[in-house]
N, C-alpha and C positions, 0 to 999 in steps of 0.2 A: 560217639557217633549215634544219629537218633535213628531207630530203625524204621524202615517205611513198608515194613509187608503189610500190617493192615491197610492201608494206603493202597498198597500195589492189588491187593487182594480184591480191595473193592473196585478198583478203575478196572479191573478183568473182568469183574461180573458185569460193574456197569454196560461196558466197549461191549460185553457177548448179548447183552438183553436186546429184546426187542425194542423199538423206538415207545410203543405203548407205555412198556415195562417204566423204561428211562423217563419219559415224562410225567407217570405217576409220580418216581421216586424224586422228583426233582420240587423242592419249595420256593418260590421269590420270595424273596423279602422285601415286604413293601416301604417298611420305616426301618433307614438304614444309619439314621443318628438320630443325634439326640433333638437338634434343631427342629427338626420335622415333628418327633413328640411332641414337643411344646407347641408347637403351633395347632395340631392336632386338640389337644387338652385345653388347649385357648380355645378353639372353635367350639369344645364340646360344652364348657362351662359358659360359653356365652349365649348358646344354643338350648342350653338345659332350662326347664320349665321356672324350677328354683330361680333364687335371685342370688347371683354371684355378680354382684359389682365389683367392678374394680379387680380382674383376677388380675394375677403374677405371678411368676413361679420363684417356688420358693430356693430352688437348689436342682443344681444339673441333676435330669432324669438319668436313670439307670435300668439296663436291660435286664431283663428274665432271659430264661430260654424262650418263652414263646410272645414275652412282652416289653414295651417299657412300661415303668413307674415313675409320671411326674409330679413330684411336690408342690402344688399350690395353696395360695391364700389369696380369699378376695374378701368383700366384707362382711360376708354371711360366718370365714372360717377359716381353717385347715385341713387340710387334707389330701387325698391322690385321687390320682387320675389316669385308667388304666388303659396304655394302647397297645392294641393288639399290633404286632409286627408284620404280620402276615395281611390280614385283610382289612386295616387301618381303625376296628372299630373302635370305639373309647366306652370306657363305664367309669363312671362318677362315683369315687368310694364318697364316703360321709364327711361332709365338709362343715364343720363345727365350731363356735369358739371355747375355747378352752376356759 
């Protein structure tokens, strides 16, 4: 059996906080698959000063705790493409050819 007091522990503190309390501790998640990264990562390396023709991705993104990581190649390179999950932003790691 899995025990659920940390579980219960916290929904008591939660349920007693103040509403303030509650909606500090509360985060949305803005990018909640993968789909969305990519599309996000599309837009940023299209959008980037650089010349990323022809981006794609190279292989399904995968989450961090606080981000995804998506694999592209366009014809400048390889490299990733970091989306924040929380506030959508992206950073362009070093996209290179090998």
């Amino acid at each position: 059996m899995v025990s659920t007091a940390g579980i219960d522990t916290w929904v008591a503190r939660f349920s007693n906080a103040s509403s303030a309390a509650r909606a500090s501790s509360l985060v949305l998640i803005a990018v909640t698959d993968a789909s969305h990264a990519e599309e996000i990562a599309l837009q940023a390396l299209v959008d980037d000063d650089a010349d990323h023709e022809n981006p794609r991705i190279l292989e399904e993104p995968y989450r961090t705790s606080a981000s995804w990581i998506v694999p592209v190649e366009s014809e400048s390179g390889t490299g990733n493409v970091h989306v924040d999950a929380v506030t959508k932003v992206s950073r362009i790691g070093t996209v290179e050819n090998e």
